[in-house]
N, C-alpha and C positions, 0 to 999 in steps of 0.2 A: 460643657460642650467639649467633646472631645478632639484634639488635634493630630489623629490621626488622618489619614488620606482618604481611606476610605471605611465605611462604617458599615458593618453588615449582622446583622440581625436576624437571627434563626426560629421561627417557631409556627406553630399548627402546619408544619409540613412547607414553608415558604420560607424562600429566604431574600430577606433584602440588602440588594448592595446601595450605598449611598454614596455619590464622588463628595468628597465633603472637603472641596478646595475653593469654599464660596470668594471668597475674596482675589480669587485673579479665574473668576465665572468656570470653574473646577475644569480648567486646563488641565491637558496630563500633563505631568512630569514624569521623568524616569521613575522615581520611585511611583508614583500613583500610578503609572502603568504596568511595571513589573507585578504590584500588588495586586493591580483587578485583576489579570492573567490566569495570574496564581489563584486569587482568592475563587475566581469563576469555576476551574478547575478540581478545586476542594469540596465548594458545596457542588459540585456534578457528583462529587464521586458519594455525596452524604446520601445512602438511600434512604433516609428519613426528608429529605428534602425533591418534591415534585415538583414546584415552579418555583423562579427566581423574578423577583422583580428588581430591574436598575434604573435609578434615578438619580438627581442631583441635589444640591443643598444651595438653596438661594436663590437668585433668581434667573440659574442659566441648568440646562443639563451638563452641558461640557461644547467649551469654548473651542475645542480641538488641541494637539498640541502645545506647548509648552514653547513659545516663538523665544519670549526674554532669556529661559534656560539652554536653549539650542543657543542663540547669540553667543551666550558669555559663556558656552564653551569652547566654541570657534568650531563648531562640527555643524558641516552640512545635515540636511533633516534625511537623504538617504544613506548614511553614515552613522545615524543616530539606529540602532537596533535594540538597544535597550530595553525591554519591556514585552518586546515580543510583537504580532500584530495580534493587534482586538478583537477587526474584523474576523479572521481565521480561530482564533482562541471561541469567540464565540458562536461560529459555524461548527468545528466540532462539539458542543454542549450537545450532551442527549436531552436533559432538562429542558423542559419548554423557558423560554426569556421575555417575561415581558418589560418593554420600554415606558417608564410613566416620565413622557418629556415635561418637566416642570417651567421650564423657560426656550433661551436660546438654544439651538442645537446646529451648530457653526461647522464644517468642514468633517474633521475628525469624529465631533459630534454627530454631524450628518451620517457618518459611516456608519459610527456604532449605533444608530438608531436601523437602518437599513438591516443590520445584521441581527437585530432580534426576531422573538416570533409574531410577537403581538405589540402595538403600538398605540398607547390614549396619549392623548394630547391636552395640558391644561391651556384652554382659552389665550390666554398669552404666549403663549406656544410659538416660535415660528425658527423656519431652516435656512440654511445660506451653505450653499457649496460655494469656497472663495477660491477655488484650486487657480481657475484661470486667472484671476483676482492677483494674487503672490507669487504665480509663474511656476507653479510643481503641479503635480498630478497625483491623484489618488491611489494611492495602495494599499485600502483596507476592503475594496473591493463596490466605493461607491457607482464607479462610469456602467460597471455590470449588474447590479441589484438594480439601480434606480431608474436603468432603460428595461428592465423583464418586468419592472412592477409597476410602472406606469407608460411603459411604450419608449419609443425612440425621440419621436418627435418633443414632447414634452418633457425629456430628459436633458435634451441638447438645450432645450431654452435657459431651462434652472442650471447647470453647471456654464454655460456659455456667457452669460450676463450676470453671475452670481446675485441675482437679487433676490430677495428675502421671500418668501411662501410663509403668509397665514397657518395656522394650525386648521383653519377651518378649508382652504384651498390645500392642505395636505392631506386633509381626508375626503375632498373631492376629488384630488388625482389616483387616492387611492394605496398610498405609503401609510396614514394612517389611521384605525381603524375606528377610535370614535374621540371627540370633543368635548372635554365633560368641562366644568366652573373651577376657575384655579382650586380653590378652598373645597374641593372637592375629588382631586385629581387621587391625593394619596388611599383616599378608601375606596376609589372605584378600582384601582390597582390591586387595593386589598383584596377586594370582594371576587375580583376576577380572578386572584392568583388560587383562592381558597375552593372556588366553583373549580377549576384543574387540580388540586390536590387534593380533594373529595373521592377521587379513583385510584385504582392502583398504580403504582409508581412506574411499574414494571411494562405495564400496558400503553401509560401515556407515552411514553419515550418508542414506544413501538411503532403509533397511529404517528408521534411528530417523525421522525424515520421514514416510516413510508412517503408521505406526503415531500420532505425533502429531498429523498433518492426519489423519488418520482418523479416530479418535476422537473429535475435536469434530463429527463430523457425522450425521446419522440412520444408521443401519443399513444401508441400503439403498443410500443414495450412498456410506458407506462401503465399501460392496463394489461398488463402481462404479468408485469412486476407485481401488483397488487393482488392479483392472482394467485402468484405462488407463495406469494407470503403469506395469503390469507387461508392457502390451503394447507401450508407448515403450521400456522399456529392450531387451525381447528385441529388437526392431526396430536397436535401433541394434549390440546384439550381432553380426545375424545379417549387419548390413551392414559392422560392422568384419571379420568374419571372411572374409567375401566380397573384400574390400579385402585383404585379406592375402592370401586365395590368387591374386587376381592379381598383387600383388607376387611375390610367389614363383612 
């Protein structure tokens, strides 16, 4: 077993990161957050790699932060910069992300679950925003993801009361998108990452793009947006195709 931080794994076109900090429930630390930053980053840029799946090693995804490491260096957690934000690291991926939550998914956790594209959840599965809980607030972008993807109301309850949400109640609110049997989680991750990197690379990152720049915009422009994008790629379609048959 290997003792590094994080463990990632590249093949038939997928790559998996693994927080592999089982024994304090793969807390970040500085180093294990600089690493995913970075490592996220790398495989974006592999274009032999079209979806990433991230997961955890044990029986937690990630615990959030790194609280004992923050104490004993005497640095406030808005102080602590080291690592970069997750949340944002993984909002710019062009690469599709899927999240296979293996366990607990706590605070930080919560975030970087919010900030992937796709989300299964093993049966044990369950989330806790503690922010109000330890008296800080979020800034990987959870109070804004978690109120656009399941409403206001039922936003304010789960960060307000930090109580714990079912894997099965996260996919009734709608954060995640299906509940498969622990001992089954890693190959439905598989099977899903391999069904997305079955197309071209090139493409997929176009269709997640639209859908992301779209959604941040009114209605209206967003079917605007989809429009001229769709009429830029057919254009350049119909001119490579064109371009072919004069070559030929």
């Amino acid at each position: 077993m290997s003792d590094r931080p994080l463990l990632i794994d590249v093949s038939e076109g997928v790559a998996t990161l693994t927080l592999n900090r089982a024994e304090v429930l793969n807390a970040l630390n500085g180093e294990l957050r600089a690493l995913l930053v970075q490592s996220l980053a790398e495989v974006d840029a592999n274009e032999d790699v079209r979806a990433i799946i991230l997961t955890g090693k044990g029986r937690a995804f990630c615990a959030g932060l790194d609280v004992k490491e923050l104490e004993g260096s005497g640095r406030n957690v808005g102080d602590n910069v080291e690592g970069g934000d997750i949340g944002a690291a993984l909002s710019a991926l062009e690469t599709p992300v899927i999240a296979a939550i293996n366990g607990l998914a706590v605070t930080g956790g919560f975030e970087i679950t919010l900030a992937c594209d796709i989300v299964l959840a093993a049966r044990s599965a369950w989330f806790q925003d503690t922010h109000a809980k330890i008296g800080l607030l979020p800034g990987w972008g959870l109070s804004q993801r978690l109120s656009r993807t399941i409403g206001t109301y039922r936003a304010k309850e789960i960060s307000l009361t930090a109580r714990r949400i079912t894997a099965q109640e996260a996919m009734a609110f709608g954060f995640v998108n299906r509940v498969v049997a622990d001992e089954d989680l890693a190959k439905e991750a598989r099977d899903l990452a391999l069904s997305i990197a079955q197309w071209r690379g090139g493409h997929i990152r176009k269709i997640k793009s639209l859908i992301d720049q779209g959604y941040s915009l009114p209605f209206g422009e967003a079917l605007d947006f989809e429009i001229r994008q769709a009429a830029a790629l057919n254009r350049q379609v119909n001119l490579g195709e064109k371009s072919k048959d004069i070559r030929d």
